[in-house]
C-alpha positions as CSV (number, residue, x, y, z in Angstrom):
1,X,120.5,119.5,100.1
2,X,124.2,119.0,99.2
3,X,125.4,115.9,98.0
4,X,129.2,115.0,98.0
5,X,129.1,113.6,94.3
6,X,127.4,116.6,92.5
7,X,124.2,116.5,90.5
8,X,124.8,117.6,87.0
9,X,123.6,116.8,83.4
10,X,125.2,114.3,82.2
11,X,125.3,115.9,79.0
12,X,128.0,117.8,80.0
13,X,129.9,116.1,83.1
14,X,128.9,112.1,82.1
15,X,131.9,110.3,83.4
16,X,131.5,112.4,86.9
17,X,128.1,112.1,86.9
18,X,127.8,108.2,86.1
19,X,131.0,107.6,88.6
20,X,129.5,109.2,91.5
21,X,126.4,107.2,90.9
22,X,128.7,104.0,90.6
23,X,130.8,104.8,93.5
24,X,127.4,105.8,95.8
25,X,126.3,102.0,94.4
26,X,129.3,100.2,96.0
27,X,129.5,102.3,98.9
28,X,125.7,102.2,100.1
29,X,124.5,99.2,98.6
30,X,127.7,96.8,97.8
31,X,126.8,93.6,96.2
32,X,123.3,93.6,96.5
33,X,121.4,92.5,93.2
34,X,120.3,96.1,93.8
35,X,123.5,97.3,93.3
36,X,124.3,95.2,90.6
37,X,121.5,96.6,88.8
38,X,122.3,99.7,89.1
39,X,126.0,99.0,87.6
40,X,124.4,97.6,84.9
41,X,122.4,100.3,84.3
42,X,125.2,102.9,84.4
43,X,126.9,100.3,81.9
44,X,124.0,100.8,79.5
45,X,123.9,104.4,79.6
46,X,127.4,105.0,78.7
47,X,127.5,102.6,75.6
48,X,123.9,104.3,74.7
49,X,125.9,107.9,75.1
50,X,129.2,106.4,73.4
51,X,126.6,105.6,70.3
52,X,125.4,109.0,70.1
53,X,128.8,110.3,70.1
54,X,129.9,108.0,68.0
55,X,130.7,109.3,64.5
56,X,130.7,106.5,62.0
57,X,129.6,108.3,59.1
58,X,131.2,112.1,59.7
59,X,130.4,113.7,56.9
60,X,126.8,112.5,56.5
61,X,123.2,112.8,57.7
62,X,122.2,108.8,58.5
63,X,118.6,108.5,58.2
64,X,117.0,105.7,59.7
65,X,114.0,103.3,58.4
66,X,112.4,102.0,61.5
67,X,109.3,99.7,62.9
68,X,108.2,96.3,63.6
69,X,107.8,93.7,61.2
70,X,106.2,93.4,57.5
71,X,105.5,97.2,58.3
72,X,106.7,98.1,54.4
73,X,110.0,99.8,55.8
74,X,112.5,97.9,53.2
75,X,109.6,99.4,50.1
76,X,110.0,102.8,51.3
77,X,114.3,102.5,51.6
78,X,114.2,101.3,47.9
79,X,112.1,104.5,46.9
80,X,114.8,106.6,47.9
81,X,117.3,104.7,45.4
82,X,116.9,105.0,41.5
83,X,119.3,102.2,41.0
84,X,117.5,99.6,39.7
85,X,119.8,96.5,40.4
86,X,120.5,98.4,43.9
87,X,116.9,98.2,44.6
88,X,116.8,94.5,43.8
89,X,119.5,94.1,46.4
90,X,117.3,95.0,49.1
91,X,114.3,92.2,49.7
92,X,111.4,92.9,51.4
93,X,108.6,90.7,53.2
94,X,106.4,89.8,56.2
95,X,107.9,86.4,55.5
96,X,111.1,85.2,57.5
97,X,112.9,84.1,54.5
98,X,111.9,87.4,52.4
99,X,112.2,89.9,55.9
100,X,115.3,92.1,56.5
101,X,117.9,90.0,58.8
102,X,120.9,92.1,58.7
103,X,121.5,96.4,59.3
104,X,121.6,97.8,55.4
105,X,123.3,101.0,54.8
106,X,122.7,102.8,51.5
107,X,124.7,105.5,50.5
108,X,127.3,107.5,48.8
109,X,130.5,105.9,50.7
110,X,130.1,103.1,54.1
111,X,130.2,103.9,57.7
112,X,133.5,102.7,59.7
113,X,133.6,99.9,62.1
114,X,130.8,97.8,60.2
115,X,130.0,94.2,61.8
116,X,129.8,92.1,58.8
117,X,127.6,89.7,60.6
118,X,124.6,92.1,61.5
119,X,125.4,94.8,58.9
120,X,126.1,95.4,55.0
121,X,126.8,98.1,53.1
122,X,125.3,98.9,49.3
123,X,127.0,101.6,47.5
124,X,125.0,103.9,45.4
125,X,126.4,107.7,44.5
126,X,125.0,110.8,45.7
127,X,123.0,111.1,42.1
128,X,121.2,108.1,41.7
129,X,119.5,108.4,45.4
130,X,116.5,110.8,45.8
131,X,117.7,114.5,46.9
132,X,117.1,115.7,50.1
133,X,119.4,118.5,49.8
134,X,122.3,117.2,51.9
135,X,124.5,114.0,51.6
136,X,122.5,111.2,53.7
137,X,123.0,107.2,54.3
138,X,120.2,105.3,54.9
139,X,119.8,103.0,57.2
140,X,117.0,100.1,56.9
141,X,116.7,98.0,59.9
142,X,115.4,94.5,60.6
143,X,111.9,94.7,62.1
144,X,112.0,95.8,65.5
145,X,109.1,92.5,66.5
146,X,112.4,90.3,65.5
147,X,112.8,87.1,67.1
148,X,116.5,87.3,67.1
149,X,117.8,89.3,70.5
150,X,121.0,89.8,68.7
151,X,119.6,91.6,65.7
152,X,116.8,93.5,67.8
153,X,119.7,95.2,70.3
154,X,122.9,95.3,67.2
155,X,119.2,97.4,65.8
156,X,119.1,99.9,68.6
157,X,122.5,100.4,69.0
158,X,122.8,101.5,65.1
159,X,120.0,103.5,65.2
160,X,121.2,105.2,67.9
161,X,123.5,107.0,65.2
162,X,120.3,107.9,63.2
163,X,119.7,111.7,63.8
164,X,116.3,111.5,61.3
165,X,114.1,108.5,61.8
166,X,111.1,107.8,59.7
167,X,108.7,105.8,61.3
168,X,107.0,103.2,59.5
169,X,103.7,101.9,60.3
170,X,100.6,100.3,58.9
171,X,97.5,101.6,58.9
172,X,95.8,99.1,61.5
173,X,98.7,98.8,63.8
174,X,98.5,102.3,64.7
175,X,97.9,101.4,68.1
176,X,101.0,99.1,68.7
177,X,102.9,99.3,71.5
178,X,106.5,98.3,69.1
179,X,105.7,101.7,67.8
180,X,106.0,103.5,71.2
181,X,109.0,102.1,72.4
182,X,111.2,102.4,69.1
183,X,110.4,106.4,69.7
184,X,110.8,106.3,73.5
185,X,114.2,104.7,72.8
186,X,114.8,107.6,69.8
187,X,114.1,110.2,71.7
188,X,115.6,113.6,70.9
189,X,116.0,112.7,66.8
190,X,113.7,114.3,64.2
191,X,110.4,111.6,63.4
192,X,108.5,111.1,60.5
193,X,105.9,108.9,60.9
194,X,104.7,107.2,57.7
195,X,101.1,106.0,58.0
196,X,101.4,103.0,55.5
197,X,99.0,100.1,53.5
198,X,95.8,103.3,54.2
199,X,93.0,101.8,52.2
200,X,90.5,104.7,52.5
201,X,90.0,108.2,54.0
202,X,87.6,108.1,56.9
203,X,86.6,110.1,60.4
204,X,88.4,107.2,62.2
205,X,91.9,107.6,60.5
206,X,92.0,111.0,61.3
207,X,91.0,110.3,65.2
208,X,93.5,107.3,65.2
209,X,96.5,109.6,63.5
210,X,95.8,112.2,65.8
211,X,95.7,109.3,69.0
212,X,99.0,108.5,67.2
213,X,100.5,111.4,66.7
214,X,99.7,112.4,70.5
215,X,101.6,109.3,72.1
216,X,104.4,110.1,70.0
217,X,104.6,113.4,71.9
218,X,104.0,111.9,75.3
219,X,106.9,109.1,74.3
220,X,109.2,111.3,73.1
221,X,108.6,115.1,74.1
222,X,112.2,115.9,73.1
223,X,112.3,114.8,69.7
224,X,110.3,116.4,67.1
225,X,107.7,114.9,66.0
226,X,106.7,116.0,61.5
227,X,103.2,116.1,60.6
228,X,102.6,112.2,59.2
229,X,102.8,111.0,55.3
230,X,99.7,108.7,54.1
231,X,100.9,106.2,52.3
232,X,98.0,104.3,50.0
233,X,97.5,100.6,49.8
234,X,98.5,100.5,45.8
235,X,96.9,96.9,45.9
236,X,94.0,98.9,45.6
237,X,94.6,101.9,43.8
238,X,96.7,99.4,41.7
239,X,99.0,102.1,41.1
240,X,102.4,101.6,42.5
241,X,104.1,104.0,40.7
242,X,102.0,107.0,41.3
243,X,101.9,106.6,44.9
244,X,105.5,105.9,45.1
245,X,106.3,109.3,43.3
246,X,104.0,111.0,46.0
247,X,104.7,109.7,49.0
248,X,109.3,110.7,48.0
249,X,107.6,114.0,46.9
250,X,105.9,114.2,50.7
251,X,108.6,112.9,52.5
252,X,111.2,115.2,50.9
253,X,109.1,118.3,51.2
254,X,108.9,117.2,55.0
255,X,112.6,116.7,55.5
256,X,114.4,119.1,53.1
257,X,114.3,122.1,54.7
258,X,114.7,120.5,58.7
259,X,118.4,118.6,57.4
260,X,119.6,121.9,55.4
261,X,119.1,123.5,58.8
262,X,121.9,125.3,59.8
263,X,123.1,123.4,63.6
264,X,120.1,121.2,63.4
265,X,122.0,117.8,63.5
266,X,124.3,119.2,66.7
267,X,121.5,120.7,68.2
268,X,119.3,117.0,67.9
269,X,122.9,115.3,69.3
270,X,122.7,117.3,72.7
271,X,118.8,116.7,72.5
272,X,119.5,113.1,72.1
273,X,122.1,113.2,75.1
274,X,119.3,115.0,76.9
275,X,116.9,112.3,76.6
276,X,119.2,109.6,77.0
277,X,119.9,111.8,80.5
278,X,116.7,111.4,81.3
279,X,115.7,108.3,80.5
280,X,119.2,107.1,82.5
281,X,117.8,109.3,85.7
282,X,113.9,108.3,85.5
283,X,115.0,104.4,85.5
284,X,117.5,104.6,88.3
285,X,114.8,106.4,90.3
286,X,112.3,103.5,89.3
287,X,115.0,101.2,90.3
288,X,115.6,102.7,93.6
289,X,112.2,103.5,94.5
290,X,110.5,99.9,93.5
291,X,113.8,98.1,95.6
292,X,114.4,100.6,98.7
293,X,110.7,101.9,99.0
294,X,111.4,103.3,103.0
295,X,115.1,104.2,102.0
296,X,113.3,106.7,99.5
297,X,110.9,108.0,102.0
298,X,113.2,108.5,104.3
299,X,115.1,110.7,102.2
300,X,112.4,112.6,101.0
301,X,111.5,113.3,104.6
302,X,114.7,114.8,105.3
303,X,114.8,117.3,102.2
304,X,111.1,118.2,102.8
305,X,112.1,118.8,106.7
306,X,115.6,121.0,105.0
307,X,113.2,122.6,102.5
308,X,111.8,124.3,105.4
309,X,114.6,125.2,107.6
310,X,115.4,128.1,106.2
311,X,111.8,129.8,106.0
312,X,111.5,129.0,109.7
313,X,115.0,130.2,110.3
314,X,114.0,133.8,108.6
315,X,110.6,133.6,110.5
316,X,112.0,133.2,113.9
317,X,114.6,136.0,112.7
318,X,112.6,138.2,111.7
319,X,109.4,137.7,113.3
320,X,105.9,138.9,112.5
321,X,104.7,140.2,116.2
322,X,106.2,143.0,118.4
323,X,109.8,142.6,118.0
324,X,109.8,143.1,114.4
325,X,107.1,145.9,114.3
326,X,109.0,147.7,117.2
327,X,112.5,147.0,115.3
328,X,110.9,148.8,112.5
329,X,109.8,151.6,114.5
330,X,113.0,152.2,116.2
331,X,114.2,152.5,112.7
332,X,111.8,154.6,110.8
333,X,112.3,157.4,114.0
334,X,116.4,157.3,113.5
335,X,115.7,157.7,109.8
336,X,113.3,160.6,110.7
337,X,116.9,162.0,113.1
338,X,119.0,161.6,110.6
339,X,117.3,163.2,107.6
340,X,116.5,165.7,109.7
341,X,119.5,169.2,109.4
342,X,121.0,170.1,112.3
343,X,120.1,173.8,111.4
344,X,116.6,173.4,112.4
345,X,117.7,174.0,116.1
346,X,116.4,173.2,118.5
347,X,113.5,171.2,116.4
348,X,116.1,168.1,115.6
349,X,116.7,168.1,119.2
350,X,113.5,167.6,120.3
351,X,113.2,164.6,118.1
352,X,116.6,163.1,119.4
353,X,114.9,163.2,123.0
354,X,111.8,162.2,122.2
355,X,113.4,159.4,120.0
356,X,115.3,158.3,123.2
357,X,112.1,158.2,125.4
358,X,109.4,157.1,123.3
359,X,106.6,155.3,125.4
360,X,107.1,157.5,127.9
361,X,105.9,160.9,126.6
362,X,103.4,161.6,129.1
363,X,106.4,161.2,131.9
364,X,108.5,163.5,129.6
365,X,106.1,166.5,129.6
366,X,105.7,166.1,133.7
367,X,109.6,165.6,134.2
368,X,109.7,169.2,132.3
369,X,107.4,170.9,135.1
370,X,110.0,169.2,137.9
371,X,108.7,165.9,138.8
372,X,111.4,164.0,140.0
373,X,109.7,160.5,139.5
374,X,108.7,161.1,135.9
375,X,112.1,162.4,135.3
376,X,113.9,159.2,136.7
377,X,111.1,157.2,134.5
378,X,111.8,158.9,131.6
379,X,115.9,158.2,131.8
380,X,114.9,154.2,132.2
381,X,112.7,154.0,129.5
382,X,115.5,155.8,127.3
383,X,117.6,153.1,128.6
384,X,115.4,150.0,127.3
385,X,114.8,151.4,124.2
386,X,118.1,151.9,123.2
387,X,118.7,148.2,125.0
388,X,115.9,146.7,122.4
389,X,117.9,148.5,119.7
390,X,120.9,146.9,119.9
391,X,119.1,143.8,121.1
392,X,117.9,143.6,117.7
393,X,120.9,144.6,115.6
394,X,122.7,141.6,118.0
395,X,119.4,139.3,117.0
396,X,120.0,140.2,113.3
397,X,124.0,139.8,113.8
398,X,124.2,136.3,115.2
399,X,120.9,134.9,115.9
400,X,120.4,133.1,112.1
401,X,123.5,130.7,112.9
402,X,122.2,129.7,116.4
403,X,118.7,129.5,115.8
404,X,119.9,127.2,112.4
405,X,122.1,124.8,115.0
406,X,119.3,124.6,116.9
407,X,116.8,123.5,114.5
408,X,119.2,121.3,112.4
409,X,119.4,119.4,116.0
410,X,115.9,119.6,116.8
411,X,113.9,119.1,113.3
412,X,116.8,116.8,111.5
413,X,118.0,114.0,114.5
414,X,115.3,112.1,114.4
415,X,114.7,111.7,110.5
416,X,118.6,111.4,110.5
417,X,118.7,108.3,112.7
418,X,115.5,107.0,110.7
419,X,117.7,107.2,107.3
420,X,120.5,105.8,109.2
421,X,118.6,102.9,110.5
422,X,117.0,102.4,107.2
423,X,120.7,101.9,105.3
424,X,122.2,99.7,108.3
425,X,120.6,96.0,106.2
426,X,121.8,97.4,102.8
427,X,126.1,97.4,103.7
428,X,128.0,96.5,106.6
429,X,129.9,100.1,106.3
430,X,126.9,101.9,107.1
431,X,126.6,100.9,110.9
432,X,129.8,102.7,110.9
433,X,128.1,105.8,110.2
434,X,126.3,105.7,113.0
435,X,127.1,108.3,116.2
436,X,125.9,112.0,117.3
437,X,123.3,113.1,114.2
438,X,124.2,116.7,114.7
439,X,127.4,116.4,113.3
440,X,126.0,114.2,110.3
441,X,124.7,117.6,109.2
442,X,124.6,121.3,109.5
443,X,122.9,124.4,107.5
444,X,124.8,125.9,104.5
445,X,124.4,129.2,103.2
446,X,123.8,130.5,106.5
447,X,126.1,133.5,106.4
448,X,124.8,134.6,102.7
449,X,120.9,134.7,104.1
450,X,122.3,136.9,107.4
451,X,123.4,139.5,104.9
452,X,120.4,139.2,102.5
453,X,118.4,139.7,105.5
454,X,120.1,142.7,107.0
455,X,120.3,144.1,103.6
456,X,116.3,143.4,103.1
457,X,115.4,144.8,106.3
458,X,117.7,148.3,105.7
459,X,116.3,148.9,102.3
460,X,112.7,148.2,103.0
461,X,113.2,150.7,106.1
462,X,114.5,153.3,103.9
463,X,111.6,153.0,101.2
464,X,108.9,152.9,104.0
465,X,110.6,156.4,105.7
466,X,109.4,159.6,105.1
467,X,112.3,160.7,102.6
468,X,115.1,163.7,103.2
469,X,112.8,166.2,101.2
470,X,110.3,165.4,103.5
471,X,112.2,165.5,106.8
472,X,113.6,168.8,105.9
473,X,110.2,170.6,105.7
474,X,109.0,169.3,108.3
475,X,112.2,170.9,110.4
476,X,111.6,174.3,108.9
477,X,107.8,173.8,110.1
478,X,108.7,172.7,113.5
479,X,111.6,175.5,113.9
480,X,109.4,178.1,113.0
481,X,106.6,177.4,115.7
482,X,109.7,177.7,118.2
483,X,111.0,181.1,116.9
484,X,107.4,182.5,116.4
485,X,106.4,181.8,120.8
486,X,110.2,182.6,121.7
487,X,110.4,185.8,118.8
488,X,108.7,187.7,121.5
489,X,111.0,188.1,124.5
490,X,114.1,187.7,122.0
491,X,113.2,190.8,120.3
492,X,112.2,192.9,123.1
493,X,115.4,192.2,124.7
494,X,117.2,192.6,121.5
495,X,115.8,196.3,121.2
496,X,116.5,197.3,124.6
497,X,119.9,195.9,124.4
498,X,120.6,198.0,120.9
499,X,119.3,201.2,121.9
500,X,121.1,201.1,125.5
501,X,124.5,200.4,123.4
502,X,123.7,203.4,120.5
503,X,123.1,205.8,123.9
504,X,126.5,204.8,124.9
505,X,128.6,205.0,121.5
506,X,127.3,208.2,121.1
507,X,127.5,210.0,124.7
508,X,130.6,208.0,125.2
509,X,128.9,207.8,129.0
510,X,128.0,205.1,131.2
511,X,124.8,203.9,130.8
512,X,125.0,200.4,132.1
513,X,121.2,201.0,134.2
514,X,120.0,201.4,130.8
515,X,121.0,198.1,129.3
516,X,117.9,194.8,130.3
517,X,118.7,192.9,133.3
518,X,116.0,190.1,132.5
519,X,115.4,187.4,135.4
520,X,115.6,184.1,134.9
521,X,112.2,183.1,135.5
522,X,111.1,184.7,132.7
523,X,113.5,183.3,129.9
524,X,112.6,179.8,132.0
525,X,109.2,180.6,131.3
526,X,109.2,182.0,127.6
527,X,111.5,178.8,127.0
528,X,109.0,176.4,127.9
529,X,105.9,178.1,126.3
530,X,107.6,178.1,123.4
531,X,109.2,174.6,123.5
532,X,106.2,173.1,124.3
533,X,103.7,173.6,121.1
534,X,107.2,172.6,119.1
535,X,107.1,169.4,121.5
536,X,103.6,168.4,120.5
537,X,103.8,169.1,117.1
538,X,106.9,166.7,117.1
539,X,105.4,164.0,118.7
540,X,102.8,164.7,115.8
541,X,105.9,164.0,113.1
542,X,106.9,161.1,115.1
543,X,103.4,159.3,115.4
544,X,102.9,160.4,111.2
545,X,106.4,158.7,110.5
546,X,105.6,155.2,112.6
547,X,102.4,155.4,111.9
548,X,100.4,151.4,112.0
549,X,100.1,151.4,108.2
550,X,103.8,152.0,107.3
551,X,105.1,149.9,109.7
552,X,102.5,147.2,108.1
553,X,103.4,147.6,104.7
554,X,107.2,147.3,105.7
555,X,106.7,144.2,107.7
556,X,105.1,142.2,105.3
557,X,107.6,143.9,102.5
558,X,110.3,142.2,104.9
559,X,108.7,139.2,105.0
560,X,107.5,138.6,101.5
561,X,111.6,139.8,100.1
562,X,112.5,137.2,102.8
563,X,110.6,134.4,100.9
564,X,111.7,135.0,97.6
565,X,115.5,135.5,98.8
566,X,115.4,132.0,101.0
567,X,113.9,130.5,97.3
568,X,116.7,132.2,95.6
569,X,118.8,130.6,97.5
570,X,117.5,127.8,97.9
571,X,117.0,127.4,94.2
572,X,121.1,128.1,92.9
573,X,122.3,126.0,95.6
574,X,123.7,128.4,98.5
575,X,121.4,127.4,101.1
576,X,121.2,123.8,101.3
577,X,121.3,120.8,104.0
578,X,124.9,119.1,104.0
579,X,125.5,115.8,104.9
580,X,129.0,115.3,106.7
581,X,128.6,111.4,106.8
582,X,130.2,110.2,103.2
583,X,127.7,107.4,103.9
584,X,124.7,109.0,103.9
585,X,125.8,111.2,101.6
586,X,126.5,108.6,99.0
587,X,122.9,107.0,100.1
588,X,121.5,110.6,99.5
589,X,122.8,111.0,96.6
590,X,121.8,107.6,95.0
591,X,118.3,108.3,96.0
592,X,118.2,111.7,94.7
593,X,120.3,111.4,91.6
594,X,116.8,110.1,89.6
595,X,114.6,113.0,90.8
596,X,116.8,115.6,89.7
597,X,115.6,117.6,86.2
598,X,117.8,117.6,83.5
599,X,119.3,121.1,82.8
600,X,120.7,120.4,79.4
């Protein structure tokens, strides 16, 4: 179906995209808290977008520290810095005096536009910070299990500029839900998960990384997800040192060669718009489907009823009983006529004729011995079948657009004056769209499926007919059974005829008694002998070339060229449903804006 605000990724038309969904809002559902919601979700999505976009730190990969609280995040941020008064600036703790409370970026030179009240900025030069092979900030965040709303969303908005994210975690909170959500609300970045505090190597950390790994997928299927870095509980091991040393050695190995990627961070910004796409679409759907449960059904009623208009339309076209098999017949004997030479005389003639009266052979050969009433039998049925001929190029001409009226009215009125009644409570405007549903709506595409189906059913005809090669021996076969019966007469006439007109040229007399006088019954009679056998074996040609099993395999070639073209069509957007009604357009559109699958 067509909607009058167009459905496209948002990734590449967003102010369109998120306008039409605003205006279909105030038209449809007005001030409803519904349609404040949905305001306020289009508000969301473009400051999350705008954050993408946004290009704080231009020259620089940001790599973001994330995960809840007293995870070891602010540990593994000072591990990438080898200044040792720099990495006393940054405290760490499970404690609330000792956690992170504000944004820290760490890096080479600070991002624009910070907010000195969530965020700081700690210098340290390209040398003295652990080389990943690119120039990188670092971001460390607050824990995302803070109790401050303010520093939890000022938190996702910053991250939101993070293109890498390593995810911190501890070894026995593998399961968290925190964990989910921070990637769900990432998604389309590059992860590395950091298994942290591990105290020993057994069967169940490997099932529970794996479990972990796994709803990292399912969370974020556009991001990509790095195999995991152990990180050992050096309480135990009682060697800090050591494991701090391995686990930059893992990380870096795991991220080097993904941020000296050529494209990589503009190809993880239009992922990231993707899935910010998505996740705009799937929660207005939600939204709309939880609040305006029979609006939504009623909707998908009506595309599932236009999904199938066209398939019926080509069906009742086309059919798949008589008029379509004898359609195909018709055809596959004028293909025979017209590959057939007009030397092969009179062979091509006798095809013409028996073209013109087929179903009535049997009258045809009587009507030849002088039967008056097989003769007068054999004009009508000439006449119907050239009557169904054009009856069926008329059918193929203009039936499509009547038989798609007809079924818009029929099929559509009713599940049209079921969506109309189901948006009269939501906004006084949309009473106004009620009236005649059979101008609410009508068939696009119509004209493009009437060629694709003349075009289907000419070429499938032509690969299903006997071929020129084919027709062209068959004529020098049937001409030859003529000549051979009529050679007979011809020649003995012939040899009189030559012999009486030497005697003449060379006596220079009169001979004229010596020249054949043949009567008429006899060439009558030769004619017909010889006419006959070429008759038969004609009819022979004829029944070969329409034969059940051709005429099968075209029809359901026909019909099986007809599906795929209506799905085609169906599928790039030519043949669609259109709503006139800017009402229910808008409605349709709002309902179906959430359902659609992001392109991008």
């Amino acid at each position: 179906m067509n909607e009058t605000n167009e459905i496209a990724p948002t990734s590449g038309r967003p102010d369109r995209f998120v306008a039409g969904v605003r205006r279909a809002a105030s038209r449809v559902l007005g001030t409803s808290p519904v349609g404040e919601r949905v305001l306020e979700l289009c508000d969301r999505f473009e400051a999350q977008r705008a954050a993408i976009l946004q290009t704080r730190v231009p020259d620089a990969i940001v790599v973001g520290v994330v995960g809840p609280t007293g995870q070891g995040k602010t540990w593994l941020v000072r591990q990438f810095i080898e200044d040792a008064n720099l990495r006393q600036a940054l405290p760490s703790g499970d404690r609330t005096r000792e956690a992170t409370v504000r944004i820290a970026w760490v890096g080479p030179y600070p991002p624009a536009d910070i907010n000195d009240r969530y965020e700081r900025y700690l210098h340290c030069e390209a040398e003295k910070m652990f080389p990943l092979g690119v120039e990188y900030l670092i971001l460390d965040t607050p824990g995302a299990t803070d109790q401050d709303p303010h520093v939890v969303e000022i938190s996702k908005q910053t991250l939101s500029l993070a293109s890498v994210q390593i995810l911190v975690v501890r070894r026995d909170q593998l399961r968290s839900q925190v964990v989910h959500d921070l990637v769900n609300a990432s998604e389309g970045t590059l992860v590395l998960p950091v298994i942290n505090i591990v105290r020993q190597h057994d069967d169940k950390l490997s099932s529970d990384i794996d479990a972990y790994c796994a709803a990292i997928h399912a969370a974020a299927p556009s991001s990509e997800i790095l195999p995991p870095v152990i990180v050992h509980d050096f309480d135990v091991v009682d060697d800090e040192a050591t494991i701090a040393r391995t686990t930059r050695e893992a990380i870096g190995h795991a991220l080097r060669p993904r941020l000296v990627e050529a494209g990589g961070a503009e190809r993880r910004q239009r992922a990231r718009l993707a899935a910010a796409d998505r996740r705009f679409r799937q929660s207005l759907h939600e939204m709309i489907s939880d609040e305006l449960p029979y609006l939504v059904r009623a909707v998908d009623h009506l595309h599932e009823a236009a999904d199938r208009l066209p398939v019926d339309v080509a069906n009742s076209l086309v059919g798949s009983g008589g008029s379509l098999r004898a359609g195909i017949r018709s055809r596959l004997r004028l293909a025979l006529l017209t590959d057939t030479a007009a030397i092969w005389f009179p062979y091509k003639t006798l095809i013409g004729l028996l073209n013109l009266t087929h179903g009535a052979w049997d009258r045809l050969v009587l009507s030849l011995s002088g039967s008056l009433p097989s003769l007068i039998s054999s004009a009508w049925t000439s006449a119907t079948n050239i009557g169904q001929m054009q009856s069926m190029e008329a059918e193929m001409r203009g039936g499509v657009r009547e038989r798609s009226a007809a079924l818009v009215r029929d099929r559509l009125g009713p599940l049209i004056r079921t969506f109309q009644q189901e948006l009269g409570p939501l906004n006084a405007q949309a009473p106004q769209a009620m009236g005649n549903e059979s101008h609410h709506a009508h068939l696009r595409g119509i004209d493009q499926l009437q060629h694709s189906s003349q075009q289907i059913l000419e070429e499938e005809i032509d690969r299903g007919a006997i071929g020129g090669a084919t027709a062209q021996l068959l004529g020098l076969v049937g001409t030859l059974i003529f000549w051979a019966l009529f050679a007979g007469p011809v020649v003995g006439l012939y040899s009189k005829y030559f012999r009486a007109s030497s005697a003449v040229a060379t006596d220079l007399h009169d001979h004229l008694d010596q020249f054949p006088a043949p009567e008429w019954a006899m060439l009558l009679t030769s004619v017909l002998l010889s006419v006959m056998p070429t008759a038969v074996y004609a009819m022979l040609v004829i029944t070969m070339t329409q034969s059940n099993r051709r005429v099968q395999k075209c029809s359901s070639k026909i019909h099986d060229r007809h599906s795929q073209e209506i799905v085609r069509l169906q599928r790039e957007g030519v043949l669609r449903l259109e709503l006139d009604d800017p009402i229910l357009a808008d409605a349709e559109f709002l309902v179906r804006a959430g359902k659609q699958r992001d392109t991008a």
